[in-house]
C-alpha positions as CSV (number, residue, x, y, z in Angstrom):
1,X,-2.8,-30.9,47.7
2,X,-2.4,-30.7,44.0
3,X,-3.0,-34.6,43.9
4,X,-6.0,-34.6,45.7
5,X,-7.7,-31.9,43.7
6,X,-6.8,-33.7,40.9
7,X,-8.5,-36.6,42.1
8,X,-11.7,-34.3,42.9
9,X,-11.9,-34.4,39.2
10,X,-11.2,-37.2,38.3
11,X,-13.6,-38.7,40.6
12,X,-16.5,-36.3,39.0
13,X,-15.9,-37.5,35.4
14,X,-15.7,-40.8,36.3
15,X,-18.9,-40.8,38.6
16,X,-20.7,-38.7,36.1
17,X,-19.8,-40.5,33.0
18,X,-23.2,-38.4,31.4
19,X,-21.1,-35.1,31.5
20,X,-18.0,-36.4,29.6
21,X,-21.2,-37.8,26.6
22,X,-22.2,-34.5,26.9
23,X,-18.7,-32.7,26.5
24,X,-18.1,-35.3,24.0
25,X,-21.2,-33.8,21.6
26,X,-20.1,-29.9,21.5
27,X,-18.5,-28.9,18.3
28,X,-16.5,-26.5,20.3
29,X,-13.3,-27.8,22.1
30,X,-13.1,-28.7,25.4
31,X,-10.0,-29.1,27.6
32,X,-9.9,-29.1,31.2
33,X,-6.9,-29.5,33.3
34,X,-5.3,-29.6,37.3
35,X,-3.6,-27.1,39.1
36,X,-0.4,-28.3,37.8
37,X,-2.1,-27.4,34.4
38,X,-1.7,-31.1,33.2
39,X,-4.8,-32.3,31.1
40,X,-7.3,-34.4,32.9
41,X,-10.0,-34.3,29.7
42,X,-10.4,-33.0,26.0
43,X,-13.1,-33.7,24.3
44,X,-13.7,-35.5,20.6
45,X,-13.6,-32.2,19.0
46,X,-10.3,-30.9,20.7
47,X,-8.8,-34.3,19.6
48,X,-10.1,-33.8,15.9
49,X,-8.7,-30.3,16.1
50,X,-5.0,-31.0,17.2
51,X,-4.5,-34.8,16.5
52,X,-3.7,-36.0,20.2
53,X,-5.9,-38.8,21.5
54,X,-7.1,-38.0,25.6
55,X,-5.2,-41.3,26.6
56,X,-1.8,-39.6,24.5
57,X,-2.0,-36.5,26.7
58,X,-3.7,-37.5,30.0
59,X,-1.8,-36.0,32.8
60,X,1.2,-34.2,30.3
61,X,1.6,-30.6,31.0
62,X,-0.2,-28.2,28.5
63,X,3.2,-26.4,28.1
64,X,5.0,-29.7,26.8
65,X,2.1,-30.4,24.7
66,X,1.6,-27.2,22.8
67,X,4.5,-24.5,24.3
68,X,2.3,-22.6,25.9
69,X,2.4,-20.7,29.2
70,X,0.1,-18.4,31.5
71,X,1.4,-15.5,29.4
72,X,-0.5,-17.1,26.2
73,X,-3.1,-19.9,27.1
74,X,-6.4,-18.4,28.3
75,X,-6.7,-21.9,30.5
76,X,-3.7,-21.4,32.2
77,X,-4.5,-17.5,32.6
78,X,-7.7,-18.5,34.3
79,X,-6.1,-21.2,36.0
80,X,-3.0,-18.4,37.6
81,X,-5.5,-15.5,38.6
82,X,-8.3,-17.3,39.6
83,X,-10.5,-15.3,37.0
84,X,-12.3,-16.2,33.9
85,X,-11.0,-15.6,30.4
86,X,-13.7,-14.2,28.0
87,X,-13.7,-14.2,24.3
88,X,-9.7,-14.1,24.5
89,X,-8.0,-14.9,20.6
90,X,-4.8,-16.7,20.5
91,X,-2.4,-18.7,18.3
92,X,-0.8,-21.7,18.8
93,X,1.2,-24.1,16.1
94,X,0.7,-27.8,16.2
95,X,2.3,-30.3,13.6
96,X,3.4,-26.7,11.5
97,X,0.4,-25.5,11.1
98,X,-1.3,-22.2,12.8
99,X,-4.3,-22.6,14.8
100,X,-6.2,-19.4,15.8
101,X,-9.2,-20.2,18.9
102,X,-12.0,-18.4,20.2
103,X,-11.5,-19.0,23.8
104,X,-13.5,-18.7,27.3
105,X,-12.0,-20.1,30.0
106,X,-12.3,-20.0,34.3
107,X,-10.7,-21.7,37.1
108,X,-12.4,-24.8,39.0
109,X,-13.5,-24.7,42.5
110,X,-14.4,-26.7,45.2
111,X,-15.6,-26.2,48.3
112,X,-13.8,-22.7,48.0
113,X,-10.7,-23.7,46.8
114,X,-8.9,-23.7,43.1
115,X,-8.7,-27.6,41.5
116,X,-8.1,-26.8,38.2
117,X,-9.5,-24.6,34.9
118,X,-11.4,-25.6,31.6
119,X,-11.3,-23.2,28.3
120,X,-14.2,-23.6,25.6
121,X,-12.4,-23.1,22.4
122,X,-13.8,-22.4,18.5
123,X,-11.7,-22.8,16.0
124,X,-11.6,-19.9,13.8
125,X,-8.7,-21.1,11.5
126,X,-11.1,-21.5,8.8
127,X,-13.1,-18.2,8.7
128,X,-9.9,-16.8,8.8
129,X,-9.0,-18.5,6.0
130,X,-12.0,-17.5,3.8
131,X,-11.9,-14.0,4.9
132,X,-8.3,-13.7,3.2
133,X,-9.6,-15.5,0.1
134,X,-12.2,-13.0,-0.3
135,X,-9.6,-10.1,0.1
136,X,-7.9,-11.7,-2.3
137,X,-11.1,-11.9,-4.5
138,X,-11.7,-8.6,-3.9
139,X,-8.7,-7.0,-4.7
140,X,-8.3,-9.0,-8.0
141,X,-11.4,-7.6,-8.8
142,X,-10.8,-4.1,-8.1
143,X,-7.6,-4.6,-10.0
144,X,-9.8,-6.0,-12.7
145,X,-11.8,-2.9,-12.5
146,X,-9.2,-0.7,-13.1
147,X,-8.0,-2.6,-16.1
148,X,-11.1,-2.6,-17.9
149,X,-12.6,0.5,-16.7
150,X,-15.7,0.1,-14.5
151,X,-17.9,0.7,-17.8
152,X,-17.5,-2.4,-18.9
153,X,-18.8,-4.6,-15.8
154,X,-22.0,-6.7,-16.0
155,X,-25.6,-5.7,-15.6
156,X,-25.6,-7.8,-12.2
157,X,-22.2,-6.6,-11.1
158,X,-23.9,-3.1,-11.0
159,X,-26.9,-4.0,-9.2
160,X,-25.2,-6.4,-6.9
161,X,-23.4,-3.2,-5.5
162,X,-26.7,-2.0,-4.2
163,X,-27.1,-4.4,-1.1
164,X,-30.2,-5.3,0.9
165,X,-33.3,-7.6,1.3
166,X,-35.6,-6.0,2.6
167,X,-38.8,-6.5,0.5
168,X,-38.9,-2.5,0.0
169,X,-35.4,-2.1,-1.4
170,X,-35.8,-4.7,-3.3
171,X,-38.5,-3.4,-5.3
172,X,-36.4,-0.3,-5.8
173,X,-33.7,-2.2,-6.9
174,X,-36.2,-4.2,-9.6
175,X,-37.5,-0.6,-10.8
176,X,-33.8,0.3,-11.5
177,X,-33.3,-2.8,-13.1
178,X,-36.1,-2.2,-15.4
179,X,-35.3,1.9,-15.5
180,X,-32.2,0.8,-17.0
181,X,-33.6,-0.9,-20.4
182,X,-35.4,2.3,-21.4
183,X,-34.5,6.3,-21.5
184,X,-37.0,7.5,-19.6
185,X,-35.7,10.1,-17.3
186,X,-35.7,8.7,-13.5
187,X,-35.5,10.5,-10.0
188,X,-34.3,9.0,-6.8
189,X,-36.1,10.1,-3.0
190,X,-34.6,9.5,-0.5
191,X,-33.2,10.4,2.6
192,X,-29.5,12.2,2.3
193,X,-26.9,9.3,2.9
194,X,-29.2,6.3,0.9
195,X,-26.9,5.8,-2.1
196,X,-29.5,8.0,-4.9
197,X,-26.1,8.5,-6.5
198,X,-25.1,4.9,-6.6
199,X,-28.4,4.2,-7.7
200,X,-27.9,6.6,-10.8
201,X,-24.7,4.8,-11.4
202,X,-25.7,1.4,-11.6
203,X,-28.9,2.6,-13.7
204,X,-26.1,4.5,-16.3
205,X,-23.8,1.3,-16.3
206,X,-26.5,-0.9,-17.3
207,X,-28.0,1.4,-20.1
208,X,-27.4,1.6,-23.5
209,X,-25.3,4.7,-22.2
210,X,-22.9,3.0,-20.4
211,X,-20.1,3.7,-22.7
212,X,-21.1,7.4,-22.5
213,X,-20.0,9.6,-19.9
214,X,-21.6,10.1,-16.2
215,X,-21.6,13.4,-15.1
216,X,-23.0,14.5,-11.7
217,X,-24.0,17.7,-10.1
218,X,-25.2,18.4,-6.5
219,X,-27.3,21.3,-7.1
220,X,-27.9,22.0,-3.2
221,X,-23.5,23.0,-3.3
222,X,-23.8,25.4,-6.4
223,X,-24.1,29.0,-6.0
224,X,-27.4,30.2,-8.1
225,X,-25.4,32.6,-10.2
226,X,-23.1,29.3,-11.2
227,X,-25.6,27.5,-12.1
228,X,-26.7,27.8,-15.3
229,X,-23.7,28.2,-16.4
230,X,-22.3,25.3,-15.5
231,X,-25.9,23.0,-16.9
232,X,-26.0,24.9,-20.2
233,X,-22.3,26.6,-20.8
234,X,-21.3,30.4,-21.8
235,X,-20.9,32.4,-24.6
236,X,-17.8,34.5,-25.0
237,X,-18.6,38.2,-23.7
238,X,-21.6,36.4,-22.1
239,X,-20.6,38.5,-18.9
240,X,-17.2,40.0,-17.6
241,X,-14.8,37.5,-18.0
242,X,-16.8,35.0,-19.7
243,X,-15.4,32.5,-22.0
244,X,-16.8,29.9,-24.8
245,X,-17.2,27.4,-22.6
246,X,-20.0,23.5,-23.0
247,X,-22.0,23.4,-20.2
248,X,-22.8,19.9,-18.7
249,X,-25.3,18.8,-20.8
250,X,-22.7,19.4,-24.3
251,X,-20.2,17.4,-21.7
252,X,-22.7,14.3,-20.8
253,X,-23.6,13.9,-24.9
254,X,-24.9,10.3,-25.5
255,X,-24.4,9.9,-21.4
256,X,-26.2,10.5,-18.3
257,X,-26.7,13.8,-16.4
258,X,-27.4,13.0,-12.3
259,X,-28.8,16.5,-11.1
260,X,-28.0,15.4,-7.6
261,X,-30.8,17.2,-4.7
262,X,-33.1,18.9,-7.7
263,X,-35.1,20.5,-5.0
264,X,-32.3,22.4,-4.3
265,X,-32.4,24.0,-7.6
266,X,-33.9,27.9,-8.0
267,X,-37.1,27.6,-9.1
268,X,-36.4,30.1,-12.4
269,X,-33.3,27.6,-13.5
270,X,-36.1,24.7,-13.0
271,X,-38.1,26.6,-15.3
272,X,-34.9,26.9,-18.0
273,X,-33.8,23.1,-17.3
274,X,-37.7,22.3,-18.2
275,X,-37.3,24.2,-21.5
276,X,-34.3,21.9,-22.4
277,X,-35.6,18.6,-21.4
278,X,-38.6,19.8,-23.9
279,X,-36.9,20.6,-26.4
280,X,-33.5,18.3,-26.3
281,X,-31.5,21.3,-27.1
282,X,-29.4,24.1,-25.0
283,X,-28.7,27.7,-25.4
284,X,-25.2,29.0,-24.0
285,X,-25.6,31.9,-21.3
286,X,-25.1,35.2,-24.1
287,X,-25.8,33.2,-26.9
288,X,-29.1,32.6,-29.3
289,X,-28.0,29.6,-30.5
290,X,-29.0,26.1,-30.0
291,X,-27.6,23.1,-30.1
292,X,-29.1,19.5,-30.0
293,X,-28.2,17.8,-26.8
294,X,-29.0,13.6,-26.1
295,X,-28.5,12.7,-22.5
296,X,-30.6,11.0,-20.2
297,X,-31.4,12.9,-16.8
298,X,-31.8,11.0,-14.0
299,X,-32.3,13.5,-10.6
300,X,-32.8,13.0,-6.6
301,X,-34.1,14.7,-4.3
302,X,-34.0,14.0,-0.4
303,X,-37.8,15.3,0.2
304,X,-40.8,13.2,-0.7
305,X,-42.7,14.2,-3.4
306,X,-45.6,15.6,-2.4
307,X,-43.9,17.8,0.3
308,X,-41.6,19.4,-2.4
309,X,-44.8,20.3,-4.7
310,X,-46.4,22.0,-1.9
311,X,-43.5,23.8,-0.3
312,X,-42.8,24.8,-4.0
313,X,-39.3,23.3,-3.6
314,X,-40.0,21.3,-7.3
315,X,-42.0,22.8,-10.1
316,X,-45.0,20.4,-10.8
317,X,-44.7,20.5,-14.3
318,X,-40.9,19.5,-13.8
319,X,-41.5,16.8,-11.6
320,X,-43.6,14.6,-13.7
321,X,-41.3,15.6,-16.4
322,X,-37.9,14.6,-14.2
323,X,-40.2,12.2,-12.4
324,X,-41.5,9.7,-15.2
325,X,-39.9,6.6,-13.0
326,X,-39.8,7.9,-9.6
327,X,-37.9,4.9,-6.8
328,X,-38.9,5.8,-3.8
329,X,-35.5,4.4,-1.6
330,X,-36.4,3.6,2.2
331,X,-34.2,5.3,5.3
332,X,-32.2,2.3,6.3
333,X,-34.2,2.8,10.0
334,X,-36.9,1.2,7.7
335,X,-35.0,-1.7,7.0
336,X,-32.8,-2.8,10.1
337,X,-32.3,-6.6,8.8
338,X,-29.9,-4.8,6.4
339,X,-28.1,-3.3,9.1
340,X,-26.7,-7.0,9.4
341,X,-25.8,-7.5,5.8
342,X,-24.2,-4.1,5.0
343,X,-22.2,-4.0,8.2
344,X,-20.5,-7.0,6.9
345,X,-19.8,-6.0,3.9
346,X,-17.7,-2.6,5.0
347,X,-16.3,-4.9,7.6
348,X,-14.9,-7.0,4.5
349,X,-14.2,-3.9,2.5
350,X,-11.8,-2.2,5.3
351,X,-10.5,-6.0,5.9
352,X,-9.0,-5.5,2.4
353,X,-8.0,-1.8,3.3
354,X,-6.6,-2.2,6.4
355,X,-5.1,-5.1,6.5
356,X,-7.4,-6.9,9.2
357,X,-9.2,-9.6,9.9
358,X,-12.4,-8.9,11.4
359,X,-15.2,-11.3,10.8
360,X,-18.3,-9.7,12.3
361,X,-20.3,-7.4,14.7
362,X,-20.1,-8.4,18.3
363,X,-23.7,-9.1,19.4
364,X,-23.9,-6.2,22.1
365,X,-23.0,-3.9,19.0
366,X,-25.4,-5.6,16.6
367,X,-28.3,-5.4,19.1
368,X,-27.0,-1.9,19.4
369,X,-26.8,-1.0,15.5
370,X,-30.2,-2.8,15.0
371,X,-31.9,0.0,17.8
372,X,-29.9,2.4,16.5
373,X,-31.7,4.9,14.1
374,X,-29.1,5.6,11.9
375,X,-30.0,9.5,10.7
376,X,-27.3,9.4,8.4
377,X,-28.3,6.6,6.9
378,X,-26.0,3.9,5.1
379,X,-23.6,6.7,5.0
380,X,-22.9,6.6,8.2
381,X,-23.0,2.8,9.2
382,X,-19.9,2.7,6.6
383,X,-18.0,5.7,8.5
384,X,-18.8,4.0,11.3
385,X,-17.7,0.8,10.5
386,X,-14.8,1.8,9.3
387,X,-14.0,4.4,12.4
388,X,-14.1,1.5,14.3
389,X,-11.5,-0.7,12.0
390,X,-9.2,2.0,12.9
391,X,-9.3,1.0,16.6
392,X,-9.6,-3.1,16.2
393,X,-6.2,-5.1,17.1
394,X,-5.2,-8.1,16.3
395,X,-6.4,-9.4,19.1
396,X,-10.0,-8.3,18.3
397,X,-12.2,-10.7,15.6
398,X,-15.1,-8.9,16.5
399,X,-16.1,-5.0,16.5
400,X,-17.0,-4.1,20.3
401,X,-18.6,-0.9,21.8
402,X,-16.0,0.4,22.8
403,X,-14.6,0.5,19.5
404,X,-17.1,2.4,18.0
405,X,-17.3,6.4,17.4
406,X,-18.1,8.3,20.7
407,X,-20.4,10.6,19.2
408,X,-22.7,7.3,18.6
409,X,-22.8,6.4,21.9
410,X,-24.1,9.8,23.4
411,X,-27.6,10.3,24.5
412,X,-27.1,13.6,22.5
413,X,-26.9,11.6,19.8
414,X,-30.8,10.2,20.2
415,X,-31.4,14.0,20.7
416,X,-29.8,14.7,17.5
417,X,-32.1,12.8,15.4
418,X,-34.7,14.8,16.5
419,X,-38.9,14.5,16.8
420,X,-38.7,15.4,13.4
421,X,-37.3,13.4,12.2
422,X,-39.2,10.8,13.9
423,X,-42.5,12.2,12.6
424,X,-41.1,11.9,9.2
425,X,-39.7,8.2,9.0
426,X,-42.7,6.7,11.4
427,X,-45.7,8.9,9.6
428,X,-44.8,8.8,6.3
429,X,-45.9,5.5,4.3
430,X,-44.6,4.7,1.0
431,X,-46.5,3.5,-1.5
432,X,-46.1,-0.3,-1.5
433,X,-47.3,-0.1,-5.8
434,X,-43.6,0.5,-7.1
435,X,-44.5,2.4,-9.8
436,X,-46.6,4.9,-8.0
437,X,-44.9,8.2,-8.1
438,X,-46.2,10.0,-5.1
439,X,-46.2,8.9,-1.7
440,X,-48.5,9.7,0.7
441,X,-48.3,11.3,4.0
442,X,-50.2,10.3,6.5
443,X,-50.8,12.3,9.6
444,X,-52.7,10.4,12.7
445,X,-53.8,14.1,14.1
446,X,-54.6,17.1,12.5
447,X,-52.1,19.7,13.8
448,X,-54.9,22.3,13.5
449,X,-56.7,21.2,16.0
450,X,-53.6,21.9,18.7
451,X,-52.7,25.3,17.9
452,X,-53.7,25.9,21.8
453,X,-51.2,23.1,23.0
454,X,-47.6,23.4,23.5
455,X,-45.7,22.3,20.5
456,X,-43.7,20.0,22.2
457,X,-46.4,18.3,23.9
458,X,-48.3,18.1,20.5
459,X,-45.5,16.4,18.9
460,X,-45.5,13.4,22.0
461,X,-48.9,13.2,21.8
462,X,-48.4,12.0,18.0
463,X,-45.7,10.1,18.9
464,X,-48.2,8.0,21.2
465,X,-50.8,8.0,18.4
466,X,-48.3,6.6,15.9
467,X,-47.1,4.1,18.2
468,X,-50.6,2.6,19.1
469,X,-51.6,2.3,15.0
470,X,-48.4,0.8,14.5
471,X,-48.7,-1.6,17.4
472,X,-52.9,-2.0,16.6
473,X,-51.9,-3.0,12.8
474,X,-49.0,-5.3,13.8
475,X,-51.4,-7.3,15.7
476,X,-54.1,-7.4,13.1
477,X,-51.5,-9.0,11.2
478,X,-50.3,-11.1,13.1
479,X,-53.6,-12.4,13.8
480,X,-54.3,-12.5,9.8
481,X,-50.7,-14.6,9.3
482,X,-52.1,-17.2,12.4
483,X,-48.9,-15.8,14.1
484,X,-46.4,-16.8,11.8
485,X,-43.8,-13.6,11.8
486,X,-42.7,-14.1,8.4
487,X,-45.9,-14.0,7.1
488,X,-46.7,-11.3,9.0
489,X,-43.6,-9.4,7.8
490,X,-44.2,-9.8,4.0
491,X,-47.7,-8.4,4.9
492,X,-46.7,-5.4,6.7
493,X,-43.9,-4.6,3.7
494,X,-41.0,-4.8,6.1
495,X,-38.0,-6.9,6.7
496,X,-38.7,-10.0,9.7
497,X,-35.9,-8.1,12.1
498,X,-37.9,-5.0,11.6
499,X,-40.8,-7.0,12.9
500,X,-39.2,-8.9,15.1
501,X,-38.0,-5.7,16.5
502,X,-41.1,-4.1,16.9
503,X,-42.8,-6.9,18.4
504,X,-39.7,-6.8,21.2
505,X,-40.4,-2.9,21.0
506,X,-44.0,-3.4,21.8
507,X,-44.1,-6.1,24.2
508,X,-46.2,-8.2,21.9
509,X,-46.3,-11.6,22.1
């Protein structure tokens, strides 16, 4: 029986001489063999990729010819249960040297009955290869780093740390850029999990500060009564206990003081902190002196501007004193083409960390993270990314769902984000003039007008409303742009998977 399946494909190849021209054209390799797992075909890029010739290895066993059995050749696999083999990674040596393949592979029928199997194999030898030379690259540069002391890298090793291309970020990573030449004082809004402190970082680095210390303080994790005294020091006998002691901006002299979450701050230490910034000198809690301070303060706070103003979260007269460059940074549900690009680079990063060798997103989990709305932010696509690192085996080259965090999965999860949250990041349009320092809110229905309705039904019904501008003004574009997305895109201030998402999101075509 074997003999006469055999022939079955024989006879196909040769009476279809179209297929093997075909076969013949895909970059991928091809190999196809009988029920005896003897090779009937391989295809020009298998030969290129091993060295054999088809007329060297017609008919010889694929065991002989690489030392490979059902237990590690997807083909033979497919070929022993019957089933098909999919995205299956394995290693085989040829002429000393390690091959590593991408493989799908199934069994052959015809007319109900098993005449042989074929794999589809990509070689992945190479981006192997140039994933460990950029661990390696990586980790002489982080041993560079601690040699020299970060303070000494390059203006565009800073801002390269900040990645993304989304036209929006981009202009907040210009305004850094420029932020950095100059003292003025700077504040960072954004959503908690953005990076406002690696912004401040990378603005400090590339000062005329940089050799000066960086000091940072999350005001939102400080009791009020600590304060103070940690911003502008203590006087001995200040208060039981107390002890001469600088406060933070003595300790950041000829540096840069990040007041991390400023809207956090009390309201009567916004008033003192004004006083100092006035008057570039600080008083010690107890004491009457005052002593001459120079430090640059750059702040963040994770509420838009006008909000905090109203809700008296931010004295006025602070915040265009704190305020003077104000980067407005975008929730990265704003910018999903950066999901892409980010995700790759913690994938490299935990490559390095954990020894693996992981060279992307699967595309079930990069459709997923591109819909996902990602309420932590960039902070939580890296804990998530490396969570799933954690799970990976050398088996995988890919990050799956299933090896992703639980929690992520749940439809809790959607829940957790929150209508709220949804009004914020779809209502609330940012200023596409960089320099602008307010934003502005715009509501599509005046709450006031619902007081009768049932909350919950008030906030769907915006939810509709925002949906049908959105959809309304992404059409106007497009018809504006004569239908070219990119275009279209640029116009709209977003990245082109945003739009491209939307227009999938909105059925438009």
């Amino acid at each position: 029986m074997g003999t006469s399946m055999t022939r079955k494909i024989k006879d196909f190849l040769r009476e279809h001489p179209y297929f093997s021209d075909i076969l013949n054209r895909l970059s991928d390799a091809v190999y196809i063999c009988d029920t005896e797992g003897k090779l009937i075909f391989i295809n020009t890029a298998a030969e290129k990729l091993d060295g054999y010739l088809l007329k060297d290895i017609y008919e010889r066993p694929t065991q002989e010819l690489y030392g490979l059995d059902e237990t590690n050749s997807p083909m033979l696999k497919a070929l022993k249960s019957e089933k098909p083999v999919i995205d299956s990674v394995f290693r085989y040596y040829i002429n000393g040297k390690e091959i590593i393949q991408l493989c799908n592979a199934a069994p052959l029928h015809y007319e109900g009955k098993i005449i042989g199997a074929y794999t589809v194999q990509r070689d992945v030898t190479k981006i192997k290869d140039i994933i460990e030379r950029n661990i390696s690259l990586q980790q002489k540069l982080f041993d560079g780093q601690d040699k020299i002391g970060e303070k000494s890298m390059g203006l565009e090793e800073n801002f390269s740390m900040l990645l993304g291309e989304d036209p929006k970020f981009q202009d907040c990573k210009r305004m850094a850029l420029l932020a950095a030449q100059n003292d003025s004082s700077v504040m960072i809004t954004a959503e908690t999990g953005c990076g406002k402190e690696m912004f401040a970082k990378c603005i400090h680095n590339s000062s005329n500060r940089k050799d000066g210390p960086f000091l940072a303080l999350n005001c939102a994790a400080i009791p009020e009564n600590l304060l103070e005294s940690l911003l502008f020091g203590t006087a001995k006998g200040a208060f039981t206990g107390a002890v001469e002691r600088e406060g933070l901006f003595e300790q950041a002299q000829g540096g840069t003081l990040f007041l991390d979450e400023i809207n956090s701050m009390p309201l009567a230490s916004q008033s003192k902190l004004l006083r100092v910034l006035e008057e570039k000198t600080v008083q010690h809690l107890g004491s009457k002196e005052r002593i001459k301070v120079d430090v640059r303060i750059i702040s963040s706070s994770n509420v838009l501007p006008k909000e905090a103003i109203d809700k008296k979260l931010i004295r006025a007269d602070l915040f265009y004193r704190l305020a003077v460059v104000n980067i407005i940074v975008p929730p990265l549900a704003q910018r999903q083409g950066d999901v892409f690009i980010l995700a790759n680079h913690f994938i490299s990063v935990y490559n390095e960390r954990f020894h693996k060798h992981i060279m992307g997103l699967d595309d079930e989990v990069l459709s997923f993270f591109l819909n996902f709305n990602w309420p932590g932010n960039v902070r939580q696509l890296k804990h998530c990314i490396e969570s799933a690192m954690n799970f990976v085996t050398d088996e995988d080259y890919t990050i799956k769902k299933h090896h992703l965090p639980p929690y992520l999965l749940r439809e809790e999860d959607e829940h957790f984000s929150g209508y709220r949250q949804k009004i914020n990041r779809e209502t609330i349009s940012i200023s596409e003039t960089p320099l602008k320092q307010e934003s502005t809110i715009h509501l599509p229905i005046n709450l006031q007008d619902n007081q009768g309705e049932n909350p919950e039904d008030t906030e769907l019904h915006i939810f509709d409303s925002i949906r049908e501008n959105e959809k309304e003004r992404i059409i106007q574009a497009l018809i504006e742009c004569n239908g070219n997305v990119s275009k279209t895109a640029k116009s709209l201030g977003m990245g082109r998977q945003s739009l491209i998402y939307r227009l999938k999101k909105y059925n438009i075509k």
